[in-house]
LUMKE-124435 format. One record per residue (C-alpha): x, y, z. Coordinates in steps of 0.5 Angstrom, whole numbers, padded with zeros to 4 digits, always signed. Layout:
! residues N
XYZ...
This chain:
! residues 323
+0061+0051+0013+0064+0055+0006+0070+0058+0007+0071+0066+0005+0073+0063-0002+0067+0058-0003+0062+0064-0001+0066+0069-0006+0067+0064-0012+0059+0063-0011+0057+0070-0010+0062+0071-0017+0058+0065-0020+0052+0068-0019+0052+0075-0021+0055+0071-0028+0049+0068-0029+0044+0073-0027+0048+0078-0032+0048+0072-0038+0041+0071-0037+0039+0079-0037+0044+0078-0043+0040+0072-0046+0034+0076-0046+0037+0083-0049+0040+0078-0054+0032+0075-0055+0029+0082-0055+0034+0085-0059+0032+0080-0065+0026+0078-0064+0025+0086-0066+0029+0085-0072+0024+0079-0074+0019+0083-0073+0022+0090-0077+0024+0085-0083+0018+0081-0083+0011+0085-0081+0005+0082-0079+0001+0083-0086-0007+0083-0086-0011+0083-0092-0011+0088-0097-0018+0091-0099-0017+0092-0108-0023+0097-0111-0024+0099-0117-0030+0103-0121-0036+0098-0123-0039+0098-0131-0045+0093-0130-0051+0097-0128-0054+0095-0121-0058+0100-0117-0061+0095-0114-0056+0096-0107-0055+0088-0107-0053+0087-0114-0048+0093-0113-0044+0089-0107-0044+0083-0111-0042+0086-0118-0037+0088-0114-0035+0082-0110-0036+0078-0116-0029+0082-0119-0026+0080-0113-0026+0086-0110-0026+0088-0103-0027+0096-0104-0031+0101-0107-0032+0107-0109-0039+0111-0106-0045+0109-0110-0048+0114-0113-0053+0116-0107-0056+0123-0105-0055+0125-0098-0062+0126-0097-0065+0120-0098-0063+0116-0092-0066+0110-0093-0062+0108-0099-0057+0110-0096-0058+0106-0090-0059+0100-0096-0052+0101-0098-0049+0100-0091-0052+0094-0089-0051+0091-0096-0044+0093-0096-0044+0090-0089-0047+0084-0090-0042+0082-0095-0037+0085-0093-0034+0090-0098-0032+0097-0095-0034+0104-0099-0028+0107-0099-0028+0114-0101-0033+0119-0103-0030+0123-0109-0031+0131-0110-0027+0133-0115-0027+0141-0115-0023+0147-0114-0023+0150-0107-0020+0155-0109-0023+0158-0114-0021+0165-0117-0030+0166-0117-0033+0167-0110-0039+0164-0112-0036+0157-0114-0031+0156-0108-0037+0157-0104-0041+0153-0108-0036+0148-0108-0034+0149-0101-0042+0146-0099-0041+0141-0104-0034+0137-0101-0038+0139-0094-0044+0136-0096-0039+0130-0098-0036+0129-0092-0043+0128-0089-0045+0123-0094-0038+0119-0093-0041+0119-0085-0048+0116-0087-0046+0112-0090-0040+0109-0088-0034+0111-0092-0028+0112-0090-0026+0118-0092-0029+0124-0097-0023+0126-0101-0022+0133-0106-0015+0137-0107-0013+0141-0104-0015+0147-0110-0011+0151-0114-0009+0159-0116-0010+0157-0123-0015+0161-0127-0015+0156-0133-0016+0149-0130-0018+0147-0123-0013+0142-0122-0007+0146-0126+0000+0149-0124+0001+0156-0121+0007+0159-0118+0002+0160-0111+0000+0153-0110+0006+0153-0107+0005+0159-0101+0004+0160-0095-0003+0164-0098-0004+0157-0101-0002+0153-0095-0007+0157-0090-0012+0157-0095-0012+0149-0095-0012+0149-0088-0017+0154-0086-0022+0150-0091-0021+0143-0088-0022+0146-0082-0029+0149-0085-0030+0143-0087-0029+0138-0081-0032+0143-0076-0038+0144-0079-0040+0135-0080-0037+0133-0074-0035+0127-0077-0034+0121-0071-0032+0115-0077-0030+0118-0083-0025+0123-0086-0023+0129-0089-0017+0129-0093-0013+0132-0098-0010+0128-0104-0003+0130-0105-0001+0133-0112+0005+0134-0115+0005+0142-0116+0000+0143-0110+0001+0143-0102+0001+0137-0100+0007+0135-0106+0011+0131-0100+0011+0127-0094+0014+0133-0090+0009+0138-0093+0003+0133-0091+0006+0133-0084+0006+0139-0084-0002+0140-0086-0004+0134-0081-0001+0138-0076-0004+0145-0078-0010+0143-0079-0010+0139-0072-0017+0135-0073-0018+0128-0071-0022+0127-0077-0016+0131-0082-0012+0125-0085-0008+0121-0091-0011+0120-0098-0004+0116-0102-0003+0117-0108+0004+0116-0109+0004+0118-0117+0001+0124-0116+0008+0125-0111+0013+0124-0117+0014+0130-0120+0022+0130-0121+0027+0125-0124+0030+0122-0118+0022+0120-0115+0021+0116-0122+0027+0113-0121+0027+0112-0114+0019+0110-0113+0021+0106-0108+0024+0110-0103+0019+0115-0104+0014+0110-0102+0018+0108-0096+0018+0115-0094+0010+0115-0095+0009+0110-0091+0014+0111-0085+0012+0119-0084+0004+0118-0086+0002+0111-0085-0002+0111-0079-0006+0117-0082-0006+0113-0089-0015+0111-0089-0015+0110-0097-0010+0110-0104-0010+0110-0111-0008+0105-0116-0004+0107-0121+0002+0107-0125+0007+0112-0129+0012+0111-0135+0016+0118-0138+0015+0119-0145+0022+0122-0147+0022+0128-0151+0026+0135-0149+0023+0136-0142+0019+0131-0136+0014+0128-0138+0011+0124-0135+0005+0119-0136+0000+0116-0132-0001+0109-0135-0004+0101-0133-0001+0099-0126+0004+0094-0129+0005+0098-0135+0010+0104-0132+0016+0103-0126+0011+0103-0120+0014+0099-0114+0008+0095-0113+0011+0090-0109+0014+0094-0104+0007+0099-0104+0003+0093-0103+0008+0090-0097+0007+0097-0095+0000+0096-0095-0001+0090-0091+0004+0092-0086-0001+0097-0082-0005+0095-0077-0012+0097-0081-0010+0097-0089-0014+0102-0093-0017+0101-0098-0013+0101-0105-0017+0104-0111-0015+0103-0119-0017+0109-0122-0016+0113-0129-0017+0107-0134-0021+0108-0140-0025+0102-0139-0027+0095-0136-0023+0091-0140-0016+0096-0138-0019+0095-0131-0019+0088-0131-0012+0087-0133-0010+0092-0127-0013+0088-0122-0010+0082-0125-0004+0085-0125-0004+0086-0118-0007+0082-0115-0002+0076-0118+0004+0082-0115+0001+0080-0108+0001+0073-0110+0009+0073-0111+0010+0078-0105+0005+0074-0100+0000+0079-0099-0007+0077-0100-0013+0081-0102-0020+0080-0098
């Protein structure tokens, strides 16, 4: 029989153990989310670009593709009414897996002229419904602008709450009349128009409350101040950590300052400006489903091919891999 001090002895060894184990597992959790913060999981990245060799042939077009080691594309030019080319596209792009990544329609929104907002209204909505059928992941357009001289250009109401609301009912038009269940509608940050932050973005996504309302990323376009083109990479962290699981499609790209009396800024071949693209493409791959990553604003094939080198031998150094 155990004395009254054997049994407390045994009783006080007891809980010890019971604590260290409870600890151990604290201890074991504790840094198995920190190997997991400081080494995410990474999924192959999808690298698109526009394609110069002609292939209307949709077999062709996926493969010219796939030949650039390209994952991604931009939606071919196809009409929303001819629905068996459209499904020829799809089921090629299935079969070789290569994702359309966007469907762009560059056009101002806000157009001072009623007819051609209107007319550019149908057209992005039109867009949205293309994007649908057949099976990009998105429809991409500015939000607009007040500028009477460019449809893209500054103006001191691309950042008021008209301009805001404006963009919000817009975007509500647009979704409410395709239904969309796949694809989705998005607004490309400016940096002289809503959205020009992450906040004002999350403010947008939460306005314009729409399951298919979501985050084209084109961290450039959000470098309108000297402290953002020195601290990209912050700005790219701040992208990620706020819009990321919205995030369905990015542009490639870089920028260089040209130094004279005030900012200017220039966009440029990605490698050839200040980009953290080791950080924008570990960013990328950390996400659960890694949107399409588009080069774009180059002036030929060549300056293409050169921007695709250029990050994919970047993904090779961080350890991110392309499919």
């Amino acid at each position: 029989m155990n004395s009254p001090a054997t049994a407390t002895r045994r009783t006080f060894l007891n809980h010890t153990l019971k604590a260290a184990a409870v600890l151990g597992l604290a201890r074991a959790t504790t840094t198995g989310l920190l190997a997991a913060k400081s080494n995410p999981a990474r999924s192959p990245v999808r690298l698109g670009g526009p394609l110069f060799a002609k292939a209307d042939d949709p077999e062709e077009w996926v493969l010219a593709h796939r030949q650039l080691g390209y994952g991604a594309a931009y939606c071919p030019g196809v009409s929303l009414n001819d629905a068996a080319r459209l499904r020829a596209f799809k089921d090629a792009a299935t079969k070789h897996n290569l994702v359309i990544a966007e469907v762009g329609r560059w056009v101002n929104l806000l157009d001072a002229d009623a007819g051609k907002r209107a007319a550019n209204l149908k057209l992005v909505t039109e867009g949205l419904a293309l994007a649908e059928a057949i099976d990009a992941r998105c429809c991409v357009d500015i939000a607009g602008s007040m500028s009477p001289k460019e449809w893209y250009g500054p103006h001191p109401d691309n950042l008021s709450k008209k301009f805001f609301d404006a963009a919000v009912e817009n975007a509500r038009k647009i979704i409410d009349a395709v239904k969309p269940k796949r694809a989705k509608f998005c607004y490309e940050m400016m940096g002289w128009a809503i959205p020009d932050s992450p906040d004002s973005y999350l403010k947008l996504i939460k306005a314009v409350d729409r399951k298919a309302f979501a985050v084209h990323l084109d961290p450039c376009n959000g470098v309108n101040s000297p402290e953002k083109f020195y601290r990209n990479t912050d700005l790219l962290n701040e992208c990620f950590d706020k819009l990321g699981k919205w995030i369905v499609s990015c542009h490639a790209k870089d920028l260089t300052w040209d130094v004279e009396m005030n900012v200017h800024f220039r966009e440029v071949r990605p490698g050839t400006g200040t980009l953290d693209y080791e950080t924008y493409l570990k960013r990328l791959a950390a996400l659960r489903d890694p949107p399409p990553l588009m080069i774009e604003h180059l002036p030929n094939a060549e300056e293409y091919d050169k921007a695709r080198e250029h990050i994919l031998a970047v993904g090779k150094r961080v350890g991110v891999q392309f499919s």
